[in-house]
MDAnalysis code that builds the backbone (N, CA, C; Angstrom):
import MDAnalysis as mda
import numpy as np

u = mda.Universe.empty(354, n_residues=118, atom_resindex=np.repeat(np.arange(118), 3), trajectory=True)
u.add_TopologyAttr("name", ["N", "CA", "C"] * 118)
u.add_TopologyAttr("resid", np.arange(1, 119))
u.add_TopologyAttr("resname", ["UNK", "UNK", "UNK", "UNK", "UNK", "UNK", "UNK", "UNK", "UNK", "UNK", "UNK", "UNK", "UNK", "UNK", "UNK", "UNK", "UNK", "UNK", "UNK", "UNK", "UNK", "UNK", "UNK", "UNK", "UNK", "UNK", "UNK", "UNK", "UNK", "UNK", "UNK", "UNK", "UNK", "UNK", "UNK", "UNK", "UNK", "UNK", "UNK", "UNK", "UNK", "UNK", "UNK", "UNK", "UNK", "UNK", "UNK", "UNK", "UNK", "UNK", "UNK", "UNK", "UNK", "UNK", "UNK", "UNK", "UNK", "UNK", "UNK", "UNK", "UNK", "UNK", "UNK", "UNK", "UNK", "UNK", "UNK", "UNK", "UNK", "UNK", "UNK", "UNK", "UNK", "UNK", "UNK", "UNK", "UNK", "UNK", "UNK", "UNK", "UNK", "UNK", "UNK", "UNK", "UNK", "UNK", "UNK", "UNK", "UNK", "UNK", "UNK", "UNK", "UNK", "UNK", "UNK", "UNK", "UNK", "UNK", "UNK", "UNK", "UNK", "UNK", "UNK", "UNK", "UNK", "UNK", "UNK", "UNK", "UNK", "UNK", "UNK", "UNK", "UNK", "UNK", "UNK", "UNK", "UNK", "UNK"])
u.atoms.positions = np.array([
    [-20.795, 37.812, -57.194],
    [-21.423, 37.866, -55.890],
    [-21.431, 36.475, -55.223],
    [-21.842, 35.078, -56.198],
    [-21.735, 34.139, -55.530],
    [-20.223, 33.660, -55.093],
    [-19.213, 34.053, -55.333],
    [-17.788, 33.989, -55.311],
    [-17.393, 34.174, -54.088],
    [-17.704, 35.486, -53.844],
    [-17.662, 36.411, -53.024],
    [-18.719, 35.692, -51.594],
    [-20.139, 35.066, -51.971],
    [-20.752, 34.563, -50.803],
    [-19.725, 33.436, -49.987],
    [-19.127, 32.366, -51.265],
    [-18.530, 31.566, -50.992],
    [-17.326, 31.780, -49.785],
    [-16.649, 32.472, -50.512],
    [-15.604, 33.079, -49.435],
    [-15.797, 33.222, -48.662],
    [-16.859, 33.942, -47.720],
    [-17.392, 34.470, -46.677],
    [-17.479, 33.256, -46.249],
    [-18.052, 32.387, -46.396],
    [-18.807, 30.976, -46.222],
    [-17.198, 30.216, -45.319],
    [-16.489, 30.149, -46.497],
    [-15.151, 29.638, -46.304],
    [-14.634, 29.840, -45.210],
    [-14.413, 31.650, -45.283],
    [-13.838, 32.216, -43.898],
    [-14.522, 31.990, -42.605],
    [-15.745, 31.748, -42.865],
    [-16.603, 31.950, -41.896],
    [-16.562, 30.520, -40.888],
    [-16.280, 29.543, -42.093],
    [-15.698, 28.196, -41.161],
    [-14.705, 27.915, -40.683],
    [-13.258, 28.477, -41.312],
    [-12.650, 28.296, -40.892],
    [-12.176, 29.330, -39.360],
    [-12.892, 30.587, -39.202],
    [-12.941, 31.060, -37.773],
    [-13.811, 30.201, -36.987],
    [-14.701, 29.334, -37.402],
    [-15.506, 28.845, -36.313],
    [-14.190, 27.582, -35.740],
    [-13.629, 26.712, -37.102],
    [-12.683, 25.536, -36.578],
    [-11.798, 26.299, -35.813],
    [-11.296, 27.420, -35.895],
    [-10.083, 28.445, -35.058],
    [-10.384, 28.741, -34.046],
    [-11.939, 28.884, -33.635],
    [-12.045, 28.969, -32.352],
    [-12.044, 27.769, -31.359],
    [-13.106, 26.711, -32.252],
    [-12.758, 25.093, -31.427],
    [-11.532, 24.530, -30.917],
    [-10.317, 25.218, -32.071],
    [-9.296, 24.429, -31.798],
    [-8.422, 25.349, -30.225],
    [-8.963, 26.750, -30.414],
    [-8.716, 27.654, -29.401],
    [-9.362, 27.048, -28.666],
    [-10.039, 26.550, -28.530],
    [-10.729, 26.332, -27.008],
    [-10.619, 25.233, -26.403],
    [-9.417, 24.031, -27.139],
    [-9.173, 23.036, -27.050],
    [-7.963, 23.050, -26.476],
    [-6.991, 24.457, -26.881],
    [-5.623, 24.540, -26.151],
    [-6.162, 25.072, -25.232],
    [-6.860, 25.749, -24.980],
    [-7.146, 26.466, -23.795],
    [-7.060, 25.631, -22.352],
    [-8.217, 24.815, -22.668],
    [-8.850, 23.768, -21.987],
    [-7.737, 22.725, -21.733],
    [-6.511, 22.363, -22.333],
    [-5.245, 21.454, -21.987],
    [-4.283, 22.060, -21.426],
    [-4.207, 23.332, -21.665],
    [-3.811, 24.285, -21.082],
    [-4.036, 24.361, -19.569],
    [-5.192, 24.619, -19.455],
    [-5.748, 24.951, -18.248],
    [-5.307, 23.237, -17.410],
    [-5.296, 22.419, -17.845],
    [-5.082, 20.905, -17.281],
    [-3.958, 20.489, -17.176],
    [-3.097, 20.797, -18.106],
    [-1.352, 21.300, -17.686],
    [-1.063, 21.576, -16.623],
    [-1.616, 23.021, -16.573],
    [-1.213, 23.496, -15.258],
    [-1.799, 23.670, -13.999],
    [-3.114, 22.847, -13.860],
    [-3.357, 22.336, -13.035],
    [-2.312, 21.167, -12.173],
    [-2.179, 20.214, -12.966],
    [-1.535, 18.894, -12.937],
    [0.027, 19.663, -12.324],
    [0.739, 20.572, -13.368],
    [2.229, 21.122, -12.824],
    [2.127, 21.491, -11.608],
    [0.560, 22.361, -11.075],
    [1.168, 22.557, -9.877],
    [0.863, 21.724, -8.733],
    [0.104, 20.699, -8.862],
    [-0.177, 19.714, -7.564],
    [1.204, 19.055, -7.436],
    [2.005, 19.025, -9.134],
    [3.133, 18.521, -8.863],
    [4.659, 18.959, -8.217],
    [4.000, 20.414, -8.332],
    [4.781, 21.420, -7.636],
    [4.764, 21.373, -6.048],
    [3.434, 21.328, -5.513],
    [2.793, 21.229, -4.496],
    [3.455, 19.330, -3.948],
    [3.486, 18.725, -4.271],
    [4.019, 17.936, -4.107],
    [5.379, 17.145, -3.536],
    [6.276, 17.921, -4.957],
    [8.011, 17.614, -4.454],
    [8.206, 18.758, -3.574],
    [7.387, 20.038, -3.287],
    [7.994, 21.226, -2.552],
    [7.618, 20.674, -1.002],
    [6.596, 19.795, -1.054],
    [6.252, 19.133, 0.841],
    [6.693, 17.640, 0.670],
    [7.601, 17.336, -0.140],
    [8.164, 15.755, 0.120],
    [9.195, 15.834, 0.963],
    [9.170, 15.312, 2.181],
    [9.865, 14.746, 3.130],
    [10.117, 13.246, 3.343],
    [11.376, 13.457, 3.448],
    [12.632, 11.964, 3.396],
    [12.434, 11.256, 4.594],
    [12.526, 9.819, 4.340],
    [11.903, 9.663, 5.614],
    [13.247, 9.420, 6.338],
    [13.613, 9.395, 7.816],
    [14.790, 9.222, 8.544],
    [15.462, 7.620, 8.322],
    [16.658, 7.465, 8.124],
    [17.345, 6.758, 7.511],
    [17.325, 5.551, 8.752],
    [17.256, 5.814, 9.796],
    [17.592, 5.122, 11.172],
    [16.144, 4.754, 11.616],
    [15.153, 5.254, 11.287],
    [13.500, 4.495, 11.155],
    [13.895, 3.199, 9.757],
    [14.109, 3.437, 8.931],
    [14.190, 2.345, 7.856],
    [14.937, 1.459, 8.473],
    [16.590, 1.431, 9.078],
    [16.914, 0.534, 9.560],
    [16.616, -0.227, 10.663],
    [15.890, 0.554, 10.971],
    [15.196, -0.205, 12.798],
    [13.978, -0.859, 12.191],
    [13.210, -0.649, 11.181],
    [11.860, -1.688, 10.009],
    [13.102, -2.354, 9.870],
    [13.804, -2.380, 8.950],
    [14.682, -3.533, 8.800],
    [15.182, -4.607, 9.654],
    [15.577, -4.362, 10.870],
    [16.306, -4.982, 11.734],
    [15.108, -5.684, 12.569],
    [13.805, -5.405, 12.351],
    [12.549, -5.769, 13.151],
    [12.014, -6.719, 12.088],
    [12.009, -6.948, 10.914],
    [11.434, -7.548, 9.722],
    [12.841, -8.450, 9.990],
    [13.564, -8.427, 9.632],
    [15.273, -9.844, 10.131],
    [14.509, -10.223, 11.056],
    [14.429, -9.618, 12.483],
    [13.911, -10.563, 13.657],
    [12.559, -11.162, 13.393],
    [11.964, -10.909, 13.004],
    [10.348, -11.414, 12.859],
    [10.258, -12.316, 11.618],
    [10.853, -12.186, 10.837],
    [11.205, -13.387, 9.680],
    [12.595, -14.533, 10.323],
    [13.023, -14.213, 11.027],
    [14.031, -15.275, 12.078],
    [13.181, -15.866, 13.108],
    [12.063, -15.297, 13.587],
    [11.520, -15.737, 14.928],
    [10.857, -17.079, 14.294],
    [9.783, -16.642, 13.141],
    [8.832, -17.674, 12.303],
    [9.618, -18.394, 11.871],
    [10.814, -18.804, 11.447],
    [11.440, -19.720, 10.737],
    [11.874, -20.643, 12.323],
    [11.634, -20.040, 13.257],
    [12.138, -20.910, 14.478],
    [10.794, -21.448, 15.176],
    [9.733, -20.882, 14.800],
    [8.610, -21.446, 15.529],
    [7.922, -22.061, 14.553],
    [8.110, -22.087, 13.213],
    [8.144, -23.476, 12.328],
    [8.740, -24.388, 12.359],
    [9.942, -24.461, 13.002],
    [10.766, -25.474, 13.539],
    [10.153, -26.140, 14.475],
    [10.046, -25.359, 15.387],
    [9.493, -26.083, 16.555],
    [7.997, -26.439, 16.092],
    [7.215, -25.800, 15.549],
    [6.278, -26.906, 14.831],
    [6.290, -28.107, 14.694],
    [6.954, -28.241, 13.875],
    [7.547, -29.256, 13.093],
    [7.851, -30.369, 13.922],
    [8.696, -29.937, 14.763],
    [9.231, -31.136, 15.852],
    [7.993, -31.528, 16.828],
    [7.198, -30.630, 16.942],
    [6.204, -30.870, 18.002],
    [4.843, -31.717, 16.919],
    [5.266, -31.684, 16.197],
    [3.978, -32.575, 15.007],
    [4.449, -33.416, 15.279],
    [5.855, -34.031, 14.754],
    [6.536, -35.214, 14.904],
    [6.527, -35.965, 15.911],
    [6.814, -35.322, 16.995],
    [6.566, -36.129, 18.264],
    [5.045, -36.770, 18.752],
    [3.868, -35.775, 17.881],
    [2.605, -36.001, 19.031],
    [2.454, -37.488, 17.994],
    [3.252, -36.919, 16.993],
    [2.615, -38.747, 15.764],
    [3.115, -39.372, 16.381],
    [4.669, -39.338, 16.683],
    [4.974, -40.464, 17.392],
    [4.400, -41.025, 18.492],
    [3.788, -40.039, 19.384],
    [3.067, -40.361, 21.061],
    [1.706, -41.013, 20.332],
    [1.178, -40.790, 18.970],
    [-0.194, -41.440, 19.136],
    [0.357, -42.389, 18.307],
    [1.418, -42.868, 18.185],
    [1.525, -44.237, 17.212],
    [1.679, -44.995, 18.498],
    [2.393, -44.976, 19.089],
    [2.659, -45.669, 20.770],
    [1.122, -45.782, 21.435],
    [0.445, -44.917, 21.129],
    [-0.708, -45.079, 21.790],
    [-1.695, -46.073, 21.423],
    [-1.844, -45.593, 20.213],
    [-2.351, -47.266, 19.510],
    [-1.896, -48.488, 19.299],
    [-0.259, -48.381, 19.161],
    [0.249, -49.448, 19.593],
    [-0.395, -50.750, 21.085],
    [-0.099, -49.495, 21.757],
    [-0.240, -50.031, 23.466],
    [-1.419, -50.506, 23.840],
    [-2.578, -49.176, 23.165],
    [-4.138, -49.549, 23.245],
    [-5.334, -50.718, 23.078],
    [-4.813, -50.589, 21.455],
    [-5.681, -51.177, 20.745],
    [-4.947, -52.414, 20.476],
    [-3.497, -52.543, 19.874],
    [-3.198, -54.028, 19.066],
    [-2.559, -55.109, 20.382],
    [-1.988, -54.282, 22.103],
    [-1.781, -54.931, 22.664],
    [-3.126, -55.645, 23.806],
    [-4.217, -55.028, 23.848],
    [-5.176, -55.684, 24.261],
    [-5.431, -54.979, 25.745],
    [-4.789, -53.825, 25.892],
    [-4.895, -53.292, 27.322],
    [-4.281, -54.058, 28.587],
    [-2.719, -54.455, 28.410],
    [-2.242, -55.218, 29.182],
    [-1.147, -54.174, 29.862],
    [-0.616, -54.371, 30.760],
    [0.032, -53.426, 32.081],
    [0.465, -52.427, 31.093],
    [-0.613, -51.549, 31.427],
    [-0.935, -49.550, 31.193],
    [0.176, -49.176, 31.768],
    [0.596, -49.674, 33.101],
    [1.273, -48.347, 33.813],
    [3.089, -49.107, 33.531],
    [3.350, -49.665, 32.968],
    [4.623, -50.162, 32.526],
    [5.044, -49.766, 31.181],
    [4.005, -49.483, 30.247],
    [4.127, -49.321, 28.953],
    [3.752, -47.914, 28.854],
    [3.037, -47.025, 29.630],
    [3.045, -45.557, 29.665],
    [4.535, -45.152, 30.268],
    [4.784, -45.783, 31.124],
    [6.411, -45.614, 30.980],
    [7.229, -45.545, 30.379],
    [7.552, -46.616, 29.595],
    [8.189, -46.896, 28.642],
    [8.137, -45.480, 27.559],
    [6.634, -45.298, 26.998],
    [6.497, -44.389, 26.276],
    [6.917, -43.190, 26.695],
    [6.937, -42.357, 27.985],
    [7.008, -40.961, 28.698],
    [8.480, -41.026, 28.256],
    [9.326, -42.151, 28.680],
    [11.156, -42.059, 28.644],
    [11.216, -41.972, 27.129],
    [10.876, -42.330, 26.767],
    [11.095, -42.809, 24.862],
    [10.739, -41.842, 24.151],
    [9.579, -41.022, 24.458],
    [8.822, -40.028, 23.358],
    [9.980, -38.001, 24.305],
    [10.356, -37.585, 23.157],
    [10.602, -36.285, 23.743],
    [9.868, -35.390, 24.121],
    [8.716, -35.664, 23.671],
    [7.192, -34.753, 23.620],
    [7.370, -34.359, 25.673],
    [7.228, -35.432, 26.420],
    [7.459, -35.652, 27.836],
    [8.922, -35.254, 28.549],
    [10.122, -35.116, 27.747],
    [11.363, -34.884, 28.503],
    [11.281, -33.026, 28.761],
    [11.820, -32.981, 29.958],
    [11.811, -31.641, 30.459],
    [13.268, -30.732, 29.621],
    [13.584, -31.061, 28.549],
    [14.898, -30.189, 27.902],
    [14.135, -29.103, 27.679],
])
């Protein structure tokens, strides 16, 4: 009889682990195919985008990465020059003692490009 309880005992656990593990495929199961069909849902509404929109982003990203490389240029030159106009300035200002302004602002307007009308 105790043999016999045992068994029962035995069987009796191993339907309980048979159902856990059932309810474990179930449950991945069920998450599978959840997941398959959003992915279904997915590639079935993927639309390509038009080939002639990408190249017109392209051809607008060239110009706009060409424009900045030219108005860093001109940066550049326009830094250069204002150093140069305030090195002349202190030159003229301060180390010459404030002697004929309107001969030596001359000088500087012809000399510095900052002032030429190109």
């Amino acid at each position: 009889m105790i043999d016999i309880q045992k068994r029962l005992d035995k069987q009796e656990a191993l339907y309980e682990y048979t159902q856990r593990e059932l309810n474990k495929a179930n449950y991945e199961q069920t998450r599978a195919a959840k997941k398959h069909s959003t992915l279904v849902e997915q590639t079935e509404n993927y639309r390509v985008p038009e080939i002639l929109d990408y190249v017109r982003k392209k051809a607008l990203l060239y110009n706009l990465q060409r424009d900045c490389e030219v108005w860093q240029r001109k940066v550049e030159i326009v830094s250069v020059n204002i150093c140069f106009f305030f090195e002349n300035f202190f030159i003229l200002f301060y180390l010459d003692g404030f002697t004929t302004i309107k001969t030596k602002m001359a000088s500087i307007t012809t000399n510095c490009s900052i002032f030429s009308l190109h």
